[in-house]
C-alpha positions, 0 to 999 in steps of 0.5 A: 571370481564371479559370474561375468556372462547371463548363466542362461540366454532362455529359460524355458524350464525350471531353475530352483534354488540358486545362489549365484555372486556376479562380477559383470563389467560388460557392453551389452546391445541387448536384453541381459540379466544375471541368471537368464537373458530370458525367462518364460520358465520358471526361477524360485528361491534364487538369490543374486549379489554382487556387482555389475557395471558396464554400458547397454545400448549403442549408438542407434536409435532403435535400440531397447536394452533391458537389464535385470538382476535376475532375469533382462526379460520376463516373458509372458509365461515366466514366473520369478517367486521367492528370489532375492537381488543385493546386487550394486549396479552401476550401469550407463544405458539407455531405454529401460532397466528389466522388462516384466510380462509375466509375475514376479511375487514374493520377491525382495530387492536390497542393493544399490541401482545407479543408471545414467542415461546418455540418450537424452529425451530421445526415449525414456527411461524405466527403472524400478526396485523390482522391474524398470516396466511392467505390462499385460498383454490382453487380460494376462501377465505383467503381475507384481505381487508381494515385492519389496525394495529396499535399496537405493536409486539413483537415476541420472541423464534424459527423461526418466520414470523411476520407483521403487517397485516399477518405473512403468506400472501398466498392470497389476502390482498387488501388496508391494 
């Protein structure tokens, strides 16, 4: 019962109207997320629940894993609009939780997000409502327009950026 694995490691198309109830409990080294690893397409009117819990990161120190409930990575071309998350996350990782350079609008998050972090101060730690980090790169993407969480934080362990929308807002978040 449930999703286990990401349903796509690179979204380069469009993916509409999905419902999708995952029941992750996985070690992961990289970027994951419940419908792509990887978005540079388009995800519109796509809903997730369900529960995740598992490990990101390894020993190294180099490592930068990235988790999202809909997508670990949105990319600069990649468009997230009308999507609705009521995940509970349990997750023990370190740097970032989801990765925004691209737009996320319209978008509601209502579930539970629980990270530990085990790595110290070595790097931070990002974790929002909607993206853990967003970022343009020139005068393009990293746009969060319209967003809303609900849910519950809870972050634990080493340095930590936190909020309910992002964790690190380096661009536009615009009516959230």
């Amino acid at each position: 019962y449930g999703l286990k694995k990401p349903l796509i490691a690179q979204n380069d198309g469009t993916i509409e109207n999905l419902r999708i109830v995952a029941d992750f409990d996985d070690d992961s080294q990289n970027v994951q997320g419940i419908i792509s690893q990887y978005n540079d397409g388009k995800i519109l009117e796509c809903s997730v629940s369900g529960t995740v819990t598992g490990r990101m990161g390894g020993d190294g120190s180099m490592v930068f894993p990235s988790f999202g409930g809909i997508t670990g990575q949105n990319e600069l071309a990649g468009i997230i609009s009308g999507c609705s998350s009521k995940l509970k996350l349990s997750l023990s990782m370190a740097p970032m939780a989801g990765s925004n350079n691209g737009t996320i609008e319209k978008c509601v998050s209502n579930g539970s997000l629980s990270v530990s972090k085990k790595n110290g101060d070595l790097y931070p730690l990002y974790v929002g409502g909607i993206a853990g980090q967003t970022e343009k790169f020139g005068s393009m993407g990293g746009i969060i327009k319209e967003c809303l969480h609900a849910g519950q934080l809870k972050v634990s362990g080493g340095k930590a950026y936190v909020g309910q929308i992002c964790g690190l807002a380096a661009s536009n978040i615009i009516n959230s």
